[in-house]
N, C-alpha and C positions, 0 to 999 in steps of 0.2 A: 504494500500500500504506500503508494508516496505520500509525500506533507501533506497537497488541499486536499487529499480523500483522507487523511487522518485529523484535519484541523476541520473539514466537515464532519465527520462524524462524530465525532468531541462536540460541537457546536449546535448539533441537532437538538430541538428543545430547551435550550436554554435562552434566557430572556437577556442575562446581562453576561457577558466577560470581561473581565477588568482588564487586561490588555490580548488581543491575538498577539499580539508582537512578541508580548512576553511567552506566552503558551509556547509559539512558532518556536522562539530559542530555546525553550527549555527542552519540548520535544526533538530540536534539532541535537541538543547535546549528545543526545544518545541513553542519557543516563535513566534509570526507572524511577519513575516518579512516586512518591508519594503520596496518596488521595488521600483525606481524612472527612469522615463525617463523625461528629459528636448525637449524640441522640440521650435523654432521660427519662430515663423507665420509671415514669410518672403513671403511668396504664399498663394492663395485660396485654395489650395490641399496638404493633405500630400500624398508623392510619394511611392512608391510600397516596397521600400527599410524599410519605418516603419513598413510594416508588420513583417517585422524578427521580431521585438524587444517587436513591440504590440503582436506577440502569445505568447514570449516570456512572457511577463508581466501575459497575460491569462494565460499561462502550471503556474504559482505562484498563481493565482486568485483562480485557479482552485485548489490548494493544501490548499487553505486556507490564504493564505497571502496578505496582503494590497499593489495594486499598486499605486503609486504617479504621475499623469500629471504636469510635471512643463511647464505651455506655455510661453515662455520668452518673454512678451509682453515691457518690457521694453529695452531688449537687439536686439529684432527686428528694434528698434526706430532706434537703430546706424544704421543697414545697416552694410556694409564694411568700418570701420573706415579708412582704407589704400584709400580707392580709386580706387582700381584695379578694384573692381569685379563688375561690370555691373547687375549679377544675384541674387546680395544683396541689391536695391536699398534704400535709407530710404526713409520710407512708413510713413504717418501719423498716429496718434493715432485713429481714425476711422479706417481706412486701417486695423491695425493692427487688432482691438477689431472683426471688418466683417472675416477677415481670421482665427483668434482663436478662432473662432464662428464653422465653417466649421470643424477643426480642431478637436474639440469635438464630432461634429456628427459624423464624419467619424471612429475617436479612437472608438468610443460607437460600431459600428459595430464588431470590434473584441472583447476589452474589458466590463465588466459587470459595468454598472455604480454606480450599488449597494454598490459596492467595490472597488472602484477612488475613491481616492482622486484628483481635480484637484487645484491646487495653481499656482497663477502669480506672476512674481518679477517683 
């Protein structure tokens, strides 16, 4: 696959990229890239909305490049530090570990788990 058919397929459904220029060089270096999504296993389910970013992470898998799962199992513990939001409650540390359980099985569906990295903070 040469550059514009890998700097297209990279580019397919996304709204914003912060530079092509910069992707261009980075992909031109050669070197494998690191993709990172953070996600907090606030819920038993991740919602429909992570598929953008998990094919995202695959259309990188698939060129050869390393994706990184951050499950923020520690920043889920807060909850909504404000108090507003109802749909952020703080969840126990079980809670938490059962829901970033689910959270991996589901990512595995899209992503290769050969080539996850997953890490918790």
């Amino acid at each position: 696959m040469n550059m514009d058919e890998t700097v297209a397929k990279l580019k397919r459904g996304v709204v914003e990229l912060v530079t092509e220029a910069d992707l261009r060089e980075r992909l031109a270096s050669g070197k494998t890239l690191r993709v990172k999504l953070g996600v907090d296993p606030t819920s038993r389910d991740l919602h429909l909305g992570h598929t953008v970013v998990l094919n995202k992470l695959r259309a990188f898998q698939d060129l050869g490049h390393h994706a990184v799962l951050i499950i923020g199992d520690f920043t889920a513990q807060v909850g909504d530090p404000s108090g507003r939001d109802a749909t952020r409650p703080t969840l126990s540390f079980a809670e938490i570990k059962a829901n970033a359980a689910t959270y991996q099985e589901q990512a595995f569906k899209v992503l290769d788990p050969a080539k996850t990295e997953v890490v918790f903070n």
